[in-house]
C-alpha positions as CSV (number, residue, x, y, z in Angstrom):
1,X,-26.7,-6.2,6.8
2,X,-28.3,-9.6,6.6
3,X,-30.1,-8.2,2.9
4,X,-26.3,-8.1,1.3
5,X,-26.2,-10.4,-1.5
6,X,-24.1,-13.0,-0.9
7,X,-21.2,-13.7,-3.1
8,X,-22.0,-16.8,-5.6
9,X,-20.5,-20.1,-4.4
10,X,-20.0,-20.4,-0.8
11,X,-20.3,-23.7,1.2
12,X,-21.1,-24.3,4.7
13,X,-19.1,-23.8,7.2
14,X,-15.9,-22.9,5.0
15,X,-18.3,-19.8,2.6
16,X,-16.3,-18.7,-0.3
17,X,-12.6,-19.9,1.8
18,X,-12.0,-22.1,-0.8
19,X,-13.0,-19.7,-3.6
20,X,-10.6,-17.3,-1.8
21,X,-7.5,-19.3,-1.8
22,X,-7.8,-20.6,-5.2
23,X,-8.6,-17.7,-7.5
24,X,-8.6,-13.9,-5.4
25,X,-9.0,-11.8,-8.1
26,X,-12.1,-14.1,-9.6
27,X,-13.7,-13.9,-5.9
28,X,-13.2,-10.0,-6.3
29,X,-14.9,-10.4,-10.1
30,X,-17.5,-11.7,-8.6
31,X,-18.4,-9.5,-5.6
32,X,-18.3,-7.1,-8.4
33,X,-20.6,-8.9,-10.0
34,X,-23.2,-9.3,-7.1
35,X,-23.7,-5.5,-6.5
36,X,-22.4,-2.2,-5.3
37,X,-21.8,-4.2,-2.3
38,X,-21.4,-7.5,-1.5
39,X,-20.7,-10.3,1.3
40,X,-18.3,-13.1,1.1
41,X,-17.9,-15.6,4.0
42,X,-14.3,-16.4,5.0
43,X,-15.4,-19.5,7.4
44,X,-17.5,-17.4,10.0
45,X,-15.9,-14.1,9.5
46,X,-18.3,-12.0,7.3
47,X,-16.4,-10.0,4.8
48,X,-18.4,-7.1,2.6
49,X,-17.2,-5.6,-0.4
50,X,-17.8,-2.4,-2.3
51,X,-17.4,-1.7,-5.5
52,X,-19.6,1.9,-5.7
53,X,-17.5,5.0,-5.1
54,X,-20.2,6.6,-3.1
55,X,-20.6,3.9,-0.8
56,X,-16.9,3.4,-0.5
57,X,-16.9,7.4,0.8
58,X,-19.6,6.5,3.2
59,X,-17.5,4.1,5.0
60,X,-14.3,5.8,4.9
61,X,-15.0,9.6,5.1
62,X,-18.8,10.2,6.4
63,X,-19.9,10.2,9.3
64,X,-16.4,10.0,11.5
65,X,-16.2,7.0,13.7
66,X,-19.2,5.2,12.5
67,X,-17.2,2.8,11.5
68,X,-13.8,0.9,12.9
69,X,-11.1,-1.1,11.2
70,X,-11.2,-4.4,10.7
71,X,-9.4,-6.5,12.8
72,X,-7.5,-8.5,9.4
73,X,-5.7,-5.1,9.4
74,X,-3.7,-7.0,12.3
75,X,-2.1,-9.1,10.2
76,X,-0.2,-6.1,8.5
77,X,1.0,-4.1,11.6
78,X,4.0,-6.1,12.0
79,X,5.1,-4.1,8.7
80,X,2.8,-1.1,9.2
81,X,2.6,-0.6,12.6
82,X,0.3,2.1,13.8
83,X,0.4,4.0,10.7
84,X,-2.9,5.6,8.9
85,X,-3.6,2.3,7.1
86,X,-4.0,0.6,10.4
87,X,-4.8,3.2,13.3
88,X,-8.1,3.9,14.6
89,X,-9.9,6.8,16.3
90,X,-7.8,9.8,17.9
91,X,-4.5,8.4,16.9
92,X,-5.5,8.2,12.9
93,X,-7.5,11.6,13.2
94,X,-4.1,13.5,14.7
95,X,-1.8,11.7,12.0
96,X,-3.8,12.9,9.2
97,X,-3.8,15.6,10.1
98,X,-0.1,15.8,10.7
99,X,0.3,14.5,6.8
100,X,-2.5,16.6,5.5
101,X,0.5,19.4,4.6
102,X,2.3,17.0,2.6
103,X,-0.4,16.1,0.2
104,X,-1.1,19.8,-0.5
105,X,-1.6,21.5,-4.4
106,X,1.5,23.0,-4.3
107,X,3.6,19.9,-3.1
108,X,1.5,17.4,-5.2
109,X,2.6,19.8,-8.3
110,X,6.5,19.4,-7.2
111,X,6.1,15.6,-6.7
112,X,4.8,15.4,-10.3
113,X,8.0,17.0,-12.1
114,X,9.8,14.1,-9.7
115,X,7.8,11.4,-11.4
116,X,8.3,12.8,-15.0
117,X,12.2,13.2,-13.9
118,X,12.3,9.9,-12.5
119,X,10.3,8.0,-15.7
120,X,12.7,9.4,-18.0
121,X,15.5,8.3,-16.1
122,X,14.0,4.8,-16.2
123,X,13.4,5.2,-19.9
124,X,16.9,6.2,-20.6
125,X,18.3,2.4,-19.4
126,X,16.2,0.7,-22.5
127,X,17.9,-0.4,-25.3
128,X,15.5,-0.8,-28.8
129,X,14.8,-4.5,-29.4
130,X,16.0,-5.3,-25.8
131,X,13.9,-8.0,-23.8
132,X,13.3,-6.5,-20.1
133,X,11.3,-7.9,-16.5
134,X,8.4,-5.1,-17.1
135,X,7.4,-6.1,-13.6
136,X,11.0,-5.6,-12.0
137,X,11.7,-2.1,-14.1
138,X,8.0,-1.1,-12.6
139,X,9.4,-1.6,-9.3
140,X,12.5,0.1,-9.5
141,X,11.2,3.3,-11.2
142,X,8.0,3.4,-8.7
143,X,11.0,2.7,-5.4
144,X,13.1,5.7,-7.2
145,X,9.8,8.2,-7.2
146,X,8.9,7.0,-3.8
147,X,12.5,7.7,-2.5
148,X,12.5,11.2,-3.8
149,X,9.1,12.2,-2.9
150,X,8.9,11.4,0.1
151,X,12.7,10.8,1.2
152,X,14.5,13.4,-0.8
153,X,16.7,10.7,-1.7
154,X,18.2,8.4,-4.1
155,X,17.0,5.1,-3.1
156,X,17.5,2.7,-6.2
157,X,20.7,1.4,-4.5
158,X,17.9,-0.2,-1.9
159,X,15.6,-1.4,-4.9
160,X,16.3,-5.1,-4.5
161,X,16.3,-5.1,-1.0
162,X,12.9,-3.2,-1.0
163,X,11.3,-5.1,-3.4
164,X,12.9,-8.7,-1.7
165,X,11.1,-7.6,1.6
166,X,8.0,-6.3,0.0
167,X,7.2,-9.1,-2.1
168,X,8.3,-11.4,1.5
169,X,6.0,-9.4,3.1
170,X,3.1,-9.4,0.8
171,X,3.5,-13.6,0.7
172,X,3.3,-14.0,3.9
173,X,0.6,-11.5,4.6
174,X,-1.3,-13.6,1.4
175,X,-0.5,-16.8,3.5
176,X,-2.3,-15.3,7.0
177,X,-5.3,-14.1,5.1
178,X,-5.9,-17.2,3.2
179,X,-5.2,-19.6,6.5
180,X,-8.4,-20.4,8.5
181,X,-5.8,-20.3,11.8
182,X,-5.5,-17.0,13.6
183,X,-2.4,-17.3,16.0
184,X,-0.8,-14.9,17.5
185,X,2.3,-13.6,15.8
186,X,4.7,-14.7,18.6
187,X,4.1,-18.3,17.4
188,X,7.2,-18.5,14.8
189,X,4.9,-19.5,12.4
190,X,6.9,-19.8,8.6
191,X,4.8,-17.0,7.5
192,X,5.3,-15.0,10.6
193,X,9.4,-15.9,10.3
194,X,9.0,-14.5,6.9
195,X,7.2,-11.1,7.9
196,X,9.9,-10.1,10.4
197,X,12.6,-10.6,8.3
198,X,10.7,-8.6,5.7
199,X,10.0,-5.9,8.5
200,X,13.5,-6.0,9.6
201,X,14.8,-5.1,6.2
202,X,12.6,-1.9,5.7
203,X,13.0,-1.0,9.1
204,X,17.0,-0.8,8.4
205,X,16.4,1.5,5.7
206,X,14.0,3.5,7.0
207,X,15.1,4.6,9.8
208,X,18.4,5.1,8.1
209,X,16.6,7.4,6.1
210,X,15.1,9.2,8.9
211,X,18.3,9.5,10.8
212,X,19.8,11.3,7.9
213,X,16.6,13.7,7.7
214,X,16.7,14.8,11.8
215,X,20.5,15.5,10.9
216,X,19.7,17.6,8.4
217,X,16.6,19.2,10.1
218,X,15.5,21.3,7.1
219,X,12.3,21.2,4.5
220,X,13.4,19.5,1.4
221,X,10.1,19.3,0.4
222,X,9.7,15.9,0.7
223,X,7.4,13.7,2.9
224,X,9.7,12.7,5.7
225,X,10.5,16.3,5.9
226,X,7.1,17.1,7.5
227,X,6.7,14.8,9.4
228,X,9.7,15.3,11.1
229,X,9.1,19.0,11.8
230,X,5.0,18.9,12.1
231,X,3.9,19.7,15.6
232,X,0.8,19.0,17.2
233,X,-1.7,22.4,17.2
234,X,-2.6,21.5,20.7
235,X,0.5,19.9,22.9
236,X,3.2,21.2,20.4
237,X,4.8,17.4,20.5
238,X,6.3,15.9,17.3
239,X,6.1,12.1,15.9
240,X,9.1,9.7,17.1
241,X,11.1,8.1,14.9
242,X,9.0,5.0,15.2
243,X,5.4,6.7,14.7
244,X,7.6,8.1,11.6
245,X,8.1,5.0,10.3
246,X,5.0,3.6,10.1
247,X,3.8,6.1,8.5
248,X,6.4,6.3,5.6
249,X,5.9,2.1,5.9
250,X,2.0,2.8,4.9
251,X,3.1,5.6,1.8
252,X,5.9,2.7,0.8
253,X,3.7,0.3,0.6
254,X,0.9,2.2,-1.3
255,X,3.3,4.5,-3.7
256,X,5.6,2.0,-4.5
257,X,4.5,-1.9,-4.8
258,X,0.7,-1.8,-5.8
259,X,1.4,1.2,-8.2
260,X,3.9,-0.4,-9.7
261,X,1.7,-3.8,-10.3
262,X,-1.6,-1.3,-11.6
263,X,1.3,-0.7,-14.0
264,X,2.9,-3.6,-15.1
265,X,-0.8,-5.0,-15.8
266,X,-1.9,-1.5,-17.4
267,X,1.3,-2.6,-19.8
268,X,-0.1,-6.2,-20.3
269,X,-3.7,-5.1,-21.1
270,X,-2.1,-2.8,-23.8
271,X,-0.6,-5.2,-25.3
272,X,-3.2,-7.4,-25.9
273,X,-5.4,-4.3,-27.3
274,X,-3.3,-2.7,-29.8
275,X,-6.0,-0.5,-31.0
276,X,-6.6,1.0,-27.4
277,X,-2.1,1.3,-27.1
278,X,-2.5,2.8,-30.8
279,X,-4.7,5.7,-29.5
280,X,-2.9,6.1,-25.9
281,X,0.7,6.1,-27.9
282,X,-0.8,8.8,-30.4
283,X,-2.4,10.9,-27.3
């Protein structure tokens, strides 16, 4: 571990901290940069990198439990709880397996037509010569495929409460990373204030939204729908409601908010290469 290169401009004591808090995505250029895989120092916390697909698969698929999540992962369970993101060992092995269904050809196929569906719709609110929020539309379209895929529902009444308590959320999670003070989350912190209010508003609309599925009680085809009739091979016991929502807290998170950023920046870098938006608008 020691012969990882070191990410460029660390100081003693504080490493790249201050790198860190004043430019994140030029710390992640440079790791980059450095190699497949890189260290940063975050005071005395050694951070590593990697940027190589293959390596990225060692750590994550091969071999099983060779490797454990990182305790910063703590900082996000007051809005992710135990779900895949954050669990460890036998709890994240039986939950995957528990999803694995819902990720299958078959359902990935339906979940396209959904997105196509749900662009259009988007599409169909623009006006020619109209200025729009590229970011804000992003988030609304992206909340409205989440809400269908894995809800079976129309959620875009809930889009600015979502996005309010995502972007809450992701500030104060910004704030914990980049503070060299680890207290404990009962400490009413401002950023820790701001995390519960941002878990409280999710949880009222999840679990809303998982009250209405149980009443139902049928396959819609959507992801809440299997979780809330997958059963465990070997006891036969179902998620609760609140193992539930940590899961559909982690798929939130990662279908709706940081797709709909990799988009609003895809847009941006288009813009400033018209040849390259040329060819993709021809394709």
């Amino acid at each position: 571990i020691r012969a990882v290169p070191p990410i460029p401009g660390g100081l003693p004591w504080l490493g790249n901290w201050l790198q860190f808090r004043a430019d994140r995505l030029g710390v992640q250029d440079a790791a980059a940069r450095t190699g497949p895989i890189a260290r940063m120092q975050m005071g005395p916390i050694p951070i590593y990198v990697i940027t190589d697909a293959e390596l990225a698969r060692e750590v994550l698929v091969e071999p099983p439990g060779a490797f454990t999540r990182s305790p910063a992962l703590e900082i996000m369970k007051p809005l992710l709880g135990e779900g895949l993101l954050t669990a460890d060992g036998e709890p994240h092995r039986k939950h995957r397996k528990l999803l694995a269904p819902a990720f299958a050809p078959k359902r990935l196929a339906a979940y396209a037509e959904v997105m196509v569906d749900e662009t259009l719709r988007q599409l169909g609110g623009w006006l020619p010569g109209q200025h729009i929020d590229l970011s804000r539309e992003m988030m609304e379209m992206t909340l409205a495929i989440a809400g269908k895929t894995m809800f079976g529902a129309d959620v875009r009444g809930d889009a600015r409460d979502v996005a309010h308590a995502i972007d809450l959320g992701m500030r104060a999670h910004s704030r914990a990373v980049a503070s060299p003070l680890r207290l404990p989350y009962e400490w009413p912190l401002p950023r820790h204030i701001q995390m519960r209010r941002a878990a409280g508003t999710l949880d009222s609309i999840v679990f809303r939204l998982i009250a209405e599925g149980r009443a139902r009680g049928t396959d819609r085809g959507d992801v809440l729908s299997i979780l809330l009739l997958a059963r465990d091979d070997e006891d036969g016991t179902g998620l609760s409601d609140r193992q539930i929502r940590d899961e559909v807290m982690t798929l939130l998170l990662a279908g709706h908010e940081t797709t709909a950023n990799a988009l609003t920046w895809t847009w941006y870098e288009l813009a400033r290469d018209p040849r390259t938006y040329e060819v993709l608008r021809a394709e």
